[in-house]
SERORO-968010 format. One record per atom (N, C-alpha, C, O, CB): residue number from 1; x, y, z; chain; atom name. Coordinates in steps of 0.1 Angstrom, whole numbers. Glycine has a CB too. Layout:
residues N
+------+-------+-------+-------+-------+------+
| resi |    px |    py |    pz | chain | name |
+------+-------+-------+-------+-------+------+
|  NUM |     X |     Y |     Z |     A |   CA |
...
+------+-------+-------+-------+-------+------+
END
This chain:
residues 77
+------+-------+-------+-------+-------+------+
| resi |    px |    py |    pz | chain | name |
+------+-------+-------+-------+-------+------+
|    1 |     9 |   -12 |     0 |     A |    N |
|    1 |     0 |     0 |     0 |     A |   CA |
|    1 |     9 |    12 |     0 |     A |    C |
|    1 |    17 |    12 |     9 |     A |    O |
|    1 |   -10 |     0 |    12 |     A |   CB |
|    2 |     9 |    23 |    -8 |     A |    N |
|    2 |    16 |    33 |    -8 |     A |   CA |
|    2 |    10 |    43 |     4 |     A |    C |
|    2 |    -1 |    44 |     9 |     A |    O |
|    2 |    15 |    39 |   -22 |     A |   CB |
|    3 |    20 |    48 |     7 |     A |    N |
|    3 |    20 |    56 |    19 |     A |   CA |
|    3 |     9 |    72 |    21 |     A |    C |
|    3 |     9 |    80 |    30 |     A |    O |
|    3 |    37 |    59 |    19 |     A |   CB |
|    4 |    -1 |    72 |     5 |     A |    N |
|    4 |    -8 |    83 |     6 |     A |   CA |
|    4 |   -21 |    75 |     7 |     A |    C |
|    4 |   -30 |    80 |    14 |     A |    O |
|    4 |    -6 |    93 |    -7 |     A |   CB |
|    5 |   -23 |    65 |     4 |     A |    N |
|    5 |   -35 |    57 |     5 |     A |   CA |
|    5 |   -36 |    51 |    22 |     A |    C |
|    5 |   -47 |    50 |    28 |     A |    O |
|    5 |   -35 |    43 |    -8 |     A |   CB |
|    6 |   -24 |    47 |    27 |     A |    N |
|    6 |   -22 |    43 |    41 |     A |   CA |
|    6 |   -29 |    59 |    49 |     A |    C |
|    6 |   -39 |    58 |    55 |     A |    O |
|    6 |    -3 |    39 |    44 |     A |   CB |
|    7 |   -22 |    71 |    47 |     A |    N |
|    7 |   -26 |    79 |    55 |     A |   CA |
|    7 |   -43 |    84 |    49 |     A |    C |
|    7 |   -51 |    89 |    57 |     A |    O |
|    7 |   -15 |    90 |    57 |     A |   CB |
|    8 |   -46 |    82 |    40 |     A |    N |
|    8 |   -61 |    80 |    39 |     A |   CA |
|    8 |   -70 |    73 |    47 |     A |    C |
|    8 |   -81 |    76 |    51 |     A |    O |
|    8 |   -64 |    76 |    29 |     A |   CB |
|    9 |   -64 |    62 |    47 |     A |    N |
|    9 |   -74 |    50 |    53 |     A |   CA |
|    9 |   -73 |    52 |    66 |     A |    C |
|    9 |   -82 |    49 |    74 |     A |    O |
|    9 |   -71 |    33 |    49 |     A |   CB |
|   10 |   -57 |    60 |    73 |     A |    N |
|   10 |   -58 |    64 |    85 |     A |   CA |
|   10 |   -66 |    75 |    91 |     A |    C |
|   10 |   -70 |    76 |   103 |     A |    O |
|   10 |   -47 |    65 |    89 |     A |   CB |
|   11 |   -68 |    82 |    83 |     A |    N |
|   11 |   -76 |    93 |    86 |     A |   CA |
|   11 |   -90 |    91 |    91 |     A |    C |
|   11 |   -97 |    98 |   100 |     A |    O |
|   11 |   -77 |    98 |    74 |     A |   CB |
|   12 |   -93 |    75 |    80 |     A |    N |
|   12 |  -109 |    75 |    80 |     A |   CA |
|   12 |  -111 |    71 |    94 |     A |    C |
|   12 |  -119 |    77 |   101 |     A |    O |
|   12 |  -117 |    64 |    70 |     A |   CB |
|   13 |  -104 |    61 |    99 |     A |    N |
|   13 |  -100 |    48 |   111 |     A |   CA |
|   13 |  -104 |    61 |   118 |     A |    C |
|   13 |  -116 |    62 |   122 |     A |    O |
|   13 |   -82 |    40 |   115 |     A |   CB |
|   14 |   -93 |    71 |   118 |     A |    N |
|   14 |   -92 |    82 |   132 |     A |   CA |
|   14 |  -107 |    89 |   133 |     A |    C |
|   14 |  -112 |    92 |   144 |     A |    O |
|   14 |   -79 |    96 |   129 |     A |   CB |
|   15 |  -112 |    91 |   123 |     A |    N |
|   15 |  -128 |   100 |   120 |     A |   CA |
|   15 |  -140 |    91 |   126 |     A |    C |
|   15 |  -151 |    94 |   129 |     A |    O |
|   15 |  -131 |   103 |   101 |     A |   CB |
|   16 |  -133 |    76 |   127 |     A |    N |
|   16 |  -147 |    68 |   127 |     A |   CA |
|   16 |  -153 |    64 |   140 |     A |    C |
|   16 |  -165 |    61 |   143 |     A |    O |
|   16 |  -144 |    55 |   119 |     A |   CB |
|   17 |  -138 |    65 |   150 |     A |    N |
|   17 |  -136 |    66 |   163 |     A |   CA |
|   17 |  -138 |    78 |   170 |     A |    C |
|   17 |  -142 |    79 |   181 |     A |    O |
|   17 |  -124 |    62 |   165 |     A |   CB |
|   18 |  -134 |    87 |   163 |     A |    N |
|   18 |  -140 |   107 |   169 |     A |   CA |
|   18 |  -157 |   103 |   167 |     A |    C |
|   18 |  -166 |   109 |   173 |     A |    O |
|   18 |  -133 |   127 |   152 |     A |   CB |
|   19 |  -160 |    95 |   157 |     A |    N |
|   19 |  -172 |    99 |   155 |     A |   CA |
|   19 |  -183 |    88 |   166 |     A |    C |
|   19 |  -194 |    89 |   171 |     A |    O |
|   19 |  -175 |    97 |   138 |     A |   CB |
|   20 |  -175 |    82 |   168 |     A |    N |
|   20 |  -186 |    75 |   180 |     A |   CA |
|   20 |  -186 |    81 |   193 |     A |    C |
|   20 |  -194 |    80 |   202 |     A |    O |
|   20 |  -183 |    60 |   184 |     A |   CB |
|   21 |  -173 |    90 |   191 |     A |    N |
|   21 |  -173 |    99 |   206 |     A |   CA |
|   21 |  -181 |   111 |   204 |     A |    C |
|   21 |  -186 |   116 |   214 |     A |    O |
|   21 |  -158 |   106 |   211 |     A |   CB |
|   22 |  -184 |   115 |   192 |     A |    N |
|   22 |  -194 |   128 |   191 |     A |   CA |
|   22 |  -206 |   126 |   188 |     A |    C |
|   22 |  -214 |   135 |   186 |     A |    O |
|   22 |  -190 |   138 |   182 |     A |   CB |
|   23 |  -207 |   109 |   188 |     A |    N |
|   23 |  -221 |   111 |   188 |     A |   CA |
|   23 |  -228 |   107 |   203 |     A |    C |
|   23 |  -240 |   110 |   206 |     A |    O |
|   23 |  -227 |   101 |   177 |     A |   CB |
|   24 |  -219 |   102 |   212 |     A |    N |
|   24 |  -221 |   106 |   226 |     A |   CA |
|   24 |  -223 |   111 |   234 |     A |    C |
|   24 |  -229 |   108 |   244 |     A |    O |
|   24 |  -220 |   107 |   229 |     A |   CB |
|   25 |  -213 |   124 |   228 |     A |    N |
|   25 |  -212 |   138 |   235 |     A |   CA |
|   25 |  -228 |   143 |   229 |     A |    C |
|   25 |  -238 |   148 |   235 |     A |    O |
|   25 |  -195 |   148 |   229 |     A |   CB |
|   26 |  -226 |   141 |   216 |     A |    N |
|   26 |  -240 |   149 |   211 |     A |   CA |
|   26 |  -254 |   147 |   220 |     A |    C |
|   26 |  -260 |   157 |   223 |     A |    O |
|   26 |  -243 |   143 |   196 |     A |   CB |
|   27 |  -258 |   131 |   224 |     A |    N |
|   27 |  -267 |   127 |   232 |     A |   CA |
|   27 |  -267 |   134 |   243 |     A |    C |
|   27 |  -276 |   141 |   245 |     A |    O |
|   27 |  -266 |   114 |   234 |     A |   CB |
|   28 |  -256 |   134 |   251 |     A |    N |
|   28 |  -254 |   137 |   268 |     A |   CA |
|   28 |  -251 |   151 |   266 |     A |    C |
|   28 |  -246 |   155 |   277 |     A |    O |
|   28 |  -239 |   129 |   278 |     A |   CB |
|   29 |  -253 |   162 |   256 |     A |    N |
|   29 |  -253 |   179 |   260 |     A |   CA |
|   29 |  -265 |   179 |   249 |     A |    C |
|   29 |  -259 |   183 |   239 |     A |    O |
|   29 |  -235 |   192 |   255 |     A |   CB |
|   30 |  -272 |   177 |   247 |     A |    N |
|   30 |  -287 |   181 |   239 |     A |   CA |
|   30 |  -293 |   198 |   250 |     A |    C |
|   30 |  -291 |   201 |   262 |     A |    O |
|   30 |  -304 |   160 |   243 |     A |   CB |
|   31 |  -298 |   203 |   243 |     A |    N |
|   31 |  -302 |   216 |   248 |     A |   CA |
|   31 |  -316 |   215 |   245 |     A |    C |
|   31 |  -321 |   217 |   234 |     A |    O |
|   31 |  -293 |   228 |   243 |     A |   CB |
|   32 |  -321 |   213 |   258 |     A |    N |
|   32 |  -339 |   213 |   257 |     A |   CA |
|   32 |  -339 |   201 |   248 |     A |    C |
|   32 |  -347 |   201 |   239 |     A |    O |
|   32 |  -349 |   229 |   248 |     A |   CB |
|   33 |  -333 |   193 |   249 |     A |    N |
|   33 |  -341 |   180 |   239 |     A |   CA |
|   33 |  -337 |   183 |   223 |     A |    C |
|   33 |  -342 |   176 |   214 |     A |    O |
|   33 |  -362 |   180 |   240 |     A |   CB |
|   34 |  -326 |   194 |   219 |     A |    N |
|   34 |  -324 |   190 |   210 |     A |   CA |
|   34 |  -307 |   196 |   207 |     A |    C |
|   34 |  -303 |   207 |   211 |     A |    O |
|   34 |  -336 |   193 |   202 |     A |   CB |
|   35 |  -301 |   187 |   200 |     A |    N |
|   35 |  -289 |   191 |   197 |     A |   CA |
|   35 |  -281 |   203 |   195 |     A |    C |
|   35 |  -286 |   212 |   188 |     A |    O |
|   35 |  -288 |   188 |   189 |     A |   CB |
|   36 |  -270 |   206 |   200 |     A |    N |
|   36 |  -267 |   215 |   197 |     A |   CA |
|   36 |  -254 |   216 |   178 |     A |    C |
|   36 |  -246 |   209 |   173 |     A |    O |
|   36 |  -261 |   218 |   213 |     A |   CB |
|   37 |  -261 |   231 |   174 |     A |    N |
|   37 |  -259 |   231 |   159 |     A |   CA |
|   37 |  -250 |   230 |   156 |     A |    C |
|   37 |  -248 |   224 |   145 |     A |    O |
|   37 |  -262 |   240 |   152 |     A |   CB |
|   38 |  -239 |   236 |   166 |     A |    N |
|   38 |  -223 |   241 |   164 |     A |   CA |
|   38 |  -219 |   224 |   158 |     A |    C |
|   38 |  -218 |   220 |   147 |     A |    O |
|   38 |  -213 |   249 |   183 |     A |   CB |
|   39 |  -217 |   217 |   171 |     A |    N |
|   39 |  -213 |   199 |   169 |     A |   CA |
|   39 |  -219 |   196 |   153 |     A |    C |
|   39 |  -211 |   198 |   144 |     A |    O |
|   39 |  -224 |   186 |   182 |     A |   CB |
|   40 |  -231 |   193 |   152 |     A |    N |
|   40 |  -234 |   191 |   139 |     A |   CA |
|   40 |  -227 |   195 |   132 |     A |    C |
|   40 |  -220 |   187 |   126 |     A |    O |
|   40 |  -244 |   194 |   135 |     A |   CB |
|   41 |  -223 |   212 |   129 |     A |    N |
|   41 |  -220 |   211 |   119 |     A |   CA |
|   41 |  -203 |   211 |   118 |     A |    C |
|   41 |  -198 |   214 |   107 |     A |    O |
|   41 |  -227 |   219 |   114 |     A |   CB |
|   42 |  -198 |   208 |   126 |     A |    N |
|   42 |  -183 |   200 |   129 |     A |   CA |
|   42 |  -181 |   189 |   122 |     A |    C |
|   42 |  -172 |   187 |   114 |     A |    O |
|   42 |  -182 |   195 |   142 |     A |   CB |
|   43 |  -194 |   179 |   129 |     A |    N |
|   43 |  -193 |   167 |   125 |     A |   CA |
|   43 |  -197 |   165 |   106 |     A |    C |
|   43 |  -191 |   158 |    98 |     A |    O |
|   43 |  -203 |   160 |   135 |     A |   CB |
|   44 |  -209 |   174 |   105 |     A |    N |
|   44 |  -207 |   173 |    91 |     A |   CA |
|   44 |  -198 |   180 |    81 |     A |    C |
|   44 |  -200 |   179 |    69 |     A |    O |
|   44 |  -217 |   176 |    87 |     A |   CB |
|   45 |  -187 |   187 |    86 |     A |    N |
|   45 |  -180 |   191 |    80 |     A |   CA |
|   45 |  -169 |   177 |    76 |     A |    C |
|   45 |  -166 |   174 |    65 |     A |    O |
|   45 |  -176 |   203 |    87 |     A |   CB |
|   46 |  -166 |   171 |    87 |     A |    N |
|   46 |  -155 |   163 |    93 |     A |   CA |
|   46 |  -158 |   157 |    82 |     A |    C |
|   46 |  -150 |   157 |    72 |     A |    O |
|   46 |  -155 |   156 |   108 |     A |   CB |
|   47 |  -172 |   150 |    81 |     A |    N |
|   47 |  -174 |   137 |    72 |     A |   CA |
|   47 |  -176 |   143 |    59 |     A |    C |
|   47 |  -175 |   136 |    49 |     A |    O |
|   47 |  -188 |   127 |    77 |     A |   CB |
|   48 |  -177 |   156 |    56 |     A |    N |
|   48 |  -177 |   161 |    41 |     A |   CA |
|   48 |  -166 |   162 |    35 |     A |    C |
|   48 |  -164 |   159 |    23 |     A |    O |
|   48 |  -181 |   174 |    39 |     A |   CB |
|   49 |  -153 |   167 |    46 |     A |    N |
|   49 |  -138 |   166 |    42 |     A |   CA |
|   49 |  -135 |   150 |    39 |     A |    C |
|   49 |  -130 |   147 |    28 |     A |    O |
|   49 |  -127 |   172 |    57 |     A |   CB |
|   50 |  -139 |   141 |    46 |     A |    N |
|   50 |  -128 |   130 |    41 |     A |   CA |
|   50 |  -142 |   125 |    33 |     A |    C |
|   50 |  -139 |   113 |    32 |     A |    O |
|   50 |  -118 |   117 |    55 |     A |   CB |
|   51 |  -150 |   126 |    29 |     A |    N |
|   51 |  -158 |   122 |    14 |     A |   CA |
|   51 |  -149 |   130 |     6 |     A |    C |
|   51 |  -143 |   123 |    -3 |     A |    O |
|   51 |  -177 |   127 |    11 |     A |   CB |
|   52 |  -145 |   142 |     6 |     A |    N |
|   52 |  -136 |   150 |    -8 |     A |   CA |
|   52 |  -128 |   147 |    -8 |     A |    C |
|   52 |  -122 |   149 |   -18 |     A |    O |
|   52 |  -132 |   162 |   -12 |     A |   CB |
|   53 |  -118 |   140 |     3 |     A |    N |
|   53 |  -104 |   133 |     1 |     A |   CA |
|   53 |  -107 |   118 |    -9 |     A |    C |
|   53 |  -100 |   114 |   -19 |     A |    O |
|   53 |   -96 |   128 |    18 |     A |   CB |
|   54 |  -117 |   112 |    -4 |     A |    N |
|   54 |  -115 |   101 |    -8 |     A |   CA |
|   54 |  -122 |   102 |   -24 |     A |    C |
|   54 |  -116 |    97 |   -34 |     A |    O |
|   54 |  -122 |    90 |     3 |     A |   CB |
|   55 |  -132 |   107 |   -26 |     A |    N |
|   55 |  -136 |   112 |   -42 |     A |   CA |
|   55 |  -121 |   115 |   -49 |     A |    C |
|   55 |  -116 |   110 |   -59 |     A |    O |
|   55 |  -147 |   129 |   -43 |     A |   CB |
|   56 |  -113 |   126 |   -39 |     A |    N |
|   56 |   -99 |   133 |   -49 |     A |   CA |
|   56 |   -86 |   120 |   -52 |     A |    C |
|   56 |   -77 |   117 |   -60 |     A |    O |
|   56 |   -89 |   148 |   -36 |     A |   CB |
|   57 |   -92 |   117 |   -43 |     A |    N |
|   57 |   -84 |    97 |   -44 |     A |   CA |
|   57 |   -86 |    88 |   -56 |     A |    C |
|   57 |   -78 |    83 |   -63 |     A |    O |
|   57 |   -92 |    84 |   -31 |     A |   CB |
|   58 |   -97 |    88 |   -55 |     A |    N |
|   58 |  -106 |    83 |   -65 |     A |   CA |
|   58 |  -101 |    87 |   -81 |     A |    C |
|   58 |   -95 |    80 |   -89 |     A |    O |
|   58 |  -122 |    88 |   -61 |     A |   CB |
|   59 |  -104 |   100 |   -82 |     A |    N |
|   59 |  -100 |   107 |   -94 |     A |   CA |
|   59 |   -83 |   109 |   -98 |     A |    C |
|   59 |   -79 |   111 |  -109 |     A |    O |
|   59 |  -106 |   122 |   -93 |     A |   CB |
|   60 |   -75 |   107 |   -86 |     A |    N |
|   60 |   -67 |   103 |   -93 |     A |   CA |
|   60 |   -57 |    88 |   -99 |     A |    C |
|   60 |   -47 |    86 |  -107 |     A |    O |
|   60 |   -62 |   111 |   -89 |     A |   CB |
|   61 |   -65 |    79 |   -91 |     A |    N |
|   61 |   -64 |    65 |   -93 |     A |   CA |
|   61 |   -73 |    63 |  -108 |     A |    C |
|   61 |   -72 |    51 |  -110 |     A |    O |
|   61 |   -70 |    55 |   -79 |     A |   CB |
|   62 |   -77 |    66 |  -113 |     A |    N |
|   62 |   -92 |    68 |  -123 |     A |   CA |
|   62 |   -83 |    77 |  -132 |     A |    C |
|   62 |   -85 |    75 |  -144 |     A |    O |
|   62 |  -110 |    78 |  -116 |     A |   CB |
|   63 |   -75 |    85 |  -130 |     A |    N |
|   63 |   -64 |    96 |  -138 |     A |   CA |
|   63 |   -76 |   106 |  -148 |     A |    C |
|   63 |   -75 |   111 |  -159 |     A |    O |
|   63 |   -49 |    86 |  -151 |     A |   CB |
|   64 |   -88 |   106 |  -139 |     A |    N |
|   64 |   -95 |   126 |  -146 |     A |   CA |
|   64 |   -95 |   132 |  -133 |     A |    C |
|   64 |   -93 |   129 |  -121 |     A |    O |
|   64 |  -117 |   128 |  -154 |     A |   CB |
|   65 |   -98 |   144 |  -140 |     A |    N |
|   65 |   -96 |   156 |  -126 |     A |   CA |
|   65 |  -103 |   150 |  -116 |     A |    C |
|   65 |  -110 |   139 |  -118 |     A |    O |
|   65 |  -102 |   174 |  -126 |     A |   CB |
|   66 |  -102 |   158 |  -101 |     A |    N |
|   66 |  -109 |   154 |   -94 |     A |   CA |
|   66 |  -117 |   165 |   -91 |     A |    C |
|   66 |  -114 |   177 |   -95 |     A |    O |
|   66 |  -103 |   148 |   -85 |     A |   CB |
|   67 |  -127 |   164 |   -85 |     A |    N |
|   67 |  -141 |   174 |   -89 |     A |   CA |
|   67 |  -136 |   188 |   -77 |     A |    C |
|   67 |  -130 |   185 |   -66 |     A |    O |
|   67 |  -162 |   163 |   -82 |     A |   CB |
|   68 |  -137 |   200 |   -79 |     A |    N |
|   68 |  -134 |   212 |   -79 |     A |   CA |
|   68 |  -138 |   213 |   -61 |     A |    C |
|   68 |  -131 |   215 |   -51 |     A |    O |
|   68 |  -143 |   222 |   -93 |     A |   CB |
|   69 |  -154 |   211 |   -61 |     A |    N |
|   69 |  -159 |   210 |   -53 |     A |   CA |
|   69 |  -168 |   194 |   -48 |     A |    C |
|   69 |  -167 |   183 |   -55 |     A |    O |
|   69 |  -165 |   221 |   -55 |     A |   CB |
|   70 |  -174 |   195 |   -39 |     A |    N |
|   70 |  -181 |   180 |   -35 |     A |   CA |
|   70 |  -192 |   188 |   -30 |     A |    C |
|   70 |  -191 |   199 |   -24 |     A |    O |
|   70 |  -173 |   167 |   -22 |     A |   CB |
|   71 |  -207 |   180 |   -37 |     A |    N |
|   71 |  -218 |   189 |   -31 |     A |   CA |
|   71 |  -225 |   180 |   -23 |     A |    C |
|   71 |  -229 |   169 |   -27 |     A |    O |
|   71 |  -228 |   195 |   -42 |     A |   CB |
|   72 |  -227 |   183 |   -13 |     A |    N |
|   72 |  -237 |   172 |    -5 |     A |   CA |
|   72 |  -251 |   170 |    -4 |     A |    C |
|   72 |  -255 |   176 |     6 |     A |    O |
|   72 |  -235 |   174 |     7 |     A |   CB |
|   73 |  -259 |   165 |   -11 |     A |    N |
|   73 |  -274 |   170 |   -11 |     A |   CA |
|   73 |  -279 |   164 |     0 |     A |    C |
|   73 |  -280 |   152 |     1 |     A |    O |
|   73 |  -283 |   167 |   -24 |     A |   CB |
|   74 |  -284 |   178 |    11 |     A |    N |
|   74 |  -287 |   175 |    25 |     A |   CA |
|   74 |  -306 |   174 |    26 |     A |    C |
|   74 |  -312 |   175 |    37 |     A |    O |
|   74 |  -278 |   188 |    35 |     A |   CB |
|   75 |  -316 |   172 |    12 |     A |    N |
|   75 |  -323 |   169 |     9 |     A |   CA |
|   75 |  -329 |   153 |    18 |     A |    C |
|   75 |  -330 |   141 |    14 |     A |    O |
|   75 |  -320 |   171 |    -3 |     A |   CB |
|   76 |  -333 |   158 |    28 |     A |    N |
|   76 |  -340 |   143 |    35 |     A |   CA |
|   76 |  -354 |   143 |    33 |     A |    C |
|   76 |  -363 |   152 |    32 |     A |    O |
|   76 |  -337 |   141 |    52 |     A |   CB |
|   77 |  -353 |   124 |    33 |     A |    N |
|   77 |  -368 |   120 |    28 |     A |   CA |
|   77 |  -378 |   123 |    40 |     A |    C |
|   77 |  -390 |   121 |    38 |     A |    O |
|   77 |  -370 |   104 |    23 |     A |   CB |
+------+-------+-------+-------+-------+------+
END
């Protein structure tokens, strides 16, 4: 494994483990019963960053650009 795909996959490891701690923290500080915004949008940042690492990964193992931006369509059913 080359050493840029190693620190990829370490990244994710490290994000996947933050993320079971912030969804903890998130439960046990809720404000009036409902989340506080700031965390969210940490956490969705967190997980938006390493989706555009791993898309920029993608594109260049695939050898076309890799996309400028990453859009997240936060459209729930």
């Amino acid at each position: 494994m080359i050493e840029q795909d190693r620190r990829l996959l370490a990244r994710a490891a490290q994000l996947n483990a933050d993320f079971g701690r912030a969804v903890s923290d998130l439960m046990a500080h809720q404000h009036d019963g409902q989340l506080p915004a700031d965390a969210l949008r940490a956490i969705g940042r967190s997980l938006g960053e390493l989706a555009a690492a791993f898309l920029a990964r993608e594109s260049e193992l695939d050898g076309h650009p890799a996309p400028a931006r990453v859009v997240i369509d936060a459209h729930t059913e």
